[in-house]
C-alpha positions in Angstrom: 0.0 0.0 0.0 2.7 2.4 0.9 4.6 1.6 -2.5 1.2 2.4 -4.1 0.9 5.9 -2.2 4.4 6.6 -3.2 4.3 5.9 -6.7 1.3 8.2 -7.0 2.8 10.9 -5.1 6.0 10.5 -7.8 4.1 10.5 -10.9 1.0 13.2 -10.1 3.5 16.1 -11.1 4.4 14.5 -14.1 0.5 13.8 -15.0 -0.2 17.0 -13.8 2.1 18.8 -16.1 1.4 16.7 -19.3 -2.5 17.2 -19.3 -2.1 21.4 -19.7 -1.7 23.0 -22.7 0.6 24.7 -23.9 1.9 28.1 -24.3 3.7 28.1 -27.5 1.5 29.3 -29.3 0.0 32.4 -27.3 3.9 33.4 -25.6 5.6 36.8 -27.1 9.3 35.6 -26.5 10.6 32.0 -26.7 14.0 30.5 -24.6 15.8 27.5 -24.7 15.5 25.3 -21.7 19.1 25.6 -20.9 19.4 29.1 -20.8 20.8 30.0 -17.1 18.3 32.0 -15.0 20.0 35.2 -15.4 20.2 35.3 -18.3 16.6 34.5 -19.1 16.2 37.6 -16.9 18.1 40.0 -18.7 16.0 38.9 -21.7 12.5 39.6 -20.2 10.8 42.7 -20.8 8.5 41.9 -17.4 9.9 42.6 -14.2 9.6 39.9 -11.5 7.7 42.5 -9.7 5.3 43.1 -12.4 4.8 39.8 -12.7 3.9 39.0 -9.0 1.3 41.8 -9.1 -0.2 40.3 -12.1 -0.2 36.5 -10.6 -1.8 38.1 -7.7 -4.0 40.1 -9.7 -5.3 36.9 -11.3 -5.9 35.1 -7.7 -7.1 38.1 -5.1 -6.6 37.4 -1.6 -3.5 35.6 -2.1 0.1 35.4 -1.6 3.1 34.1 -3.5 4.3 30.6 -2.1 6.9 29.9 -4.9 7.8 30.8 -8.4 9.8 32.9 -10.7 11.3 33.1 -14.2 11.4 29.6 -16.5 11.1 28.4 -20.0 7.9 26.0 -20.4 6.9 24.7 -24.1 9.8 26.7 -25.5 8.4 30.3 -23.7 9.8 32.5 -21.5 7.3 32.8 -18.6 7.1 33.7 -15.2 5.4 31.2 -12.9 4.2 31.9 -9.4 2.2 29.0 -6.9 -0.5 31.8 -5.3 -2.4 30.4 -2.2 -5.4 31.5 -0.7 -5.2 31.8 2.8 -6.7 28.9 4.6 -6.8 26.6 1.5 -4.6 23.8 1.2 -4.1 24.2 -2.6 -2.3 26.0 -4.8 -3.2 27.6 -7.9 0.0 27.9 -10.4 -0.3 31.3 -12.6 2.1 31.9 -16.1 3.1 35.0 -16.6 4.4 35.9 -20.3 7.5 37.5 -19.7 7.9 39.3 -22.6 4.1 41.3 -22.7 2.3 40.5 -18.8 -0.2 38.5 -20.6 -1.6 35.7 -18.0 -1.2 32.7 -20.4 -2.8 29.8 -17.9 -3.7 28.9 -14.6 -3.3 25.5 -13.2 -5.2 24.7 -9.6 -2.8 22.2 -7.6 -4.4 20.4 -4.6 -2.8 19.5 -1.4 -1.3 16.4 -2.6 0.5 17.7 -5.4 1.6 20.8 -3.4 2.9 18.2 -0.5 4.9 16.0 -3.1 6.6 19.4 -4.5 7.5 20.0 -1.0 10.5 17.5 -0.9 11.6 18.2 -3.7 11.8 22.3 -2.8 13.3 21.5 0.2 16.1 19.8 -1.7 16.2 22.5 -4.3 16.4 25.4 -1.8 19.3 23.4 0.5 21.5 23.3 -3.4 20.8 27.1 -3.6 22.4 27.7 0.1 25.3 25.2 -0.6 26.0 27.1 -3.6 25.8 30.5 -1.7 28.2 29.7 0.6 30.6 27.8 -2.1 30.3 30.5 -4.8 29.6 33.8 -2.8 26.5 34.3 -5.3 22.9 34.9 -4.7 21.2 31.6 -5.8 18.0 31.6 -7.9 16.9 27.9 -6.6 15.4 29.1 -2.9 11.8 29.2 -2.7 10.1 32.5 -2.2 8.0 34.0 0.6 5.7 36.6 0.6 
């Protein structure tokens, strides 16, 4: 049974993520995947800032768990996991980076959200480690409010 759970838990993102659309079609400015993060930021005409507003803007009464700037489908978005207080899902909003246009929202429920959570854990530990070995802001910490 607990093999069962886990499995699940593993391959919800996955499912998740496959059943959307896709924004290739609707984004202003395409990246490659590989593109390092700061780069992808010097090539966005959004700010980070702009883009939180308009995630918010898109889920009132909320505030930002996670997100920032990524290539999905080829684009150049920003993505942002808003919560409403007092829910235990998560509603992922993509920002185009290149005009502000919300290109999709995806709602997450608590199970999804708790299998991320590992797997931020892990991602925000890396971005520490490499603080302290490179001297260098990382872009892999999760974000608060």
């Amino acid at each position: 049974m607990k093999r069962m759970m886990m499995a699940v838990l593993v391959a919800l993102p996955f499912a998740a993520s496959a059943a959307t659309g896709t924004f290739k079609d609707s984004c202003s400015m395409k990246a490659d995947k590989l593109t390092k993060k700061t780069e992808l930021q010097k090539m966005a005409k959004i700010s980070p800032d702009e883009a939180k507003k308009i995630a918010l803007g898109n889920a009132p009464g909320s505030s930002i768990v996670k997100g920032g700037i990524e290539t999905e489908d080829g684009c150049l978005i920003y993505s942002y996991h808003v919560k409403h207080a007092g829910d235990k899902g998560q509603t992922e909003v993509f920002v185009d980076a290149g005009n502000g246009m919300v290109l999709g929202k995806e709602q997450e429920g608590a199970v999804r959200a708790a299998a991320e959570k590992p797997v931020d854990k892990t991602k925000e530990l890396a971005g520490k480690t490499k603080e302290k070995v490179t001297g260098q802001p990382s872009t892999n910490q999760a974000m608060t409010k």
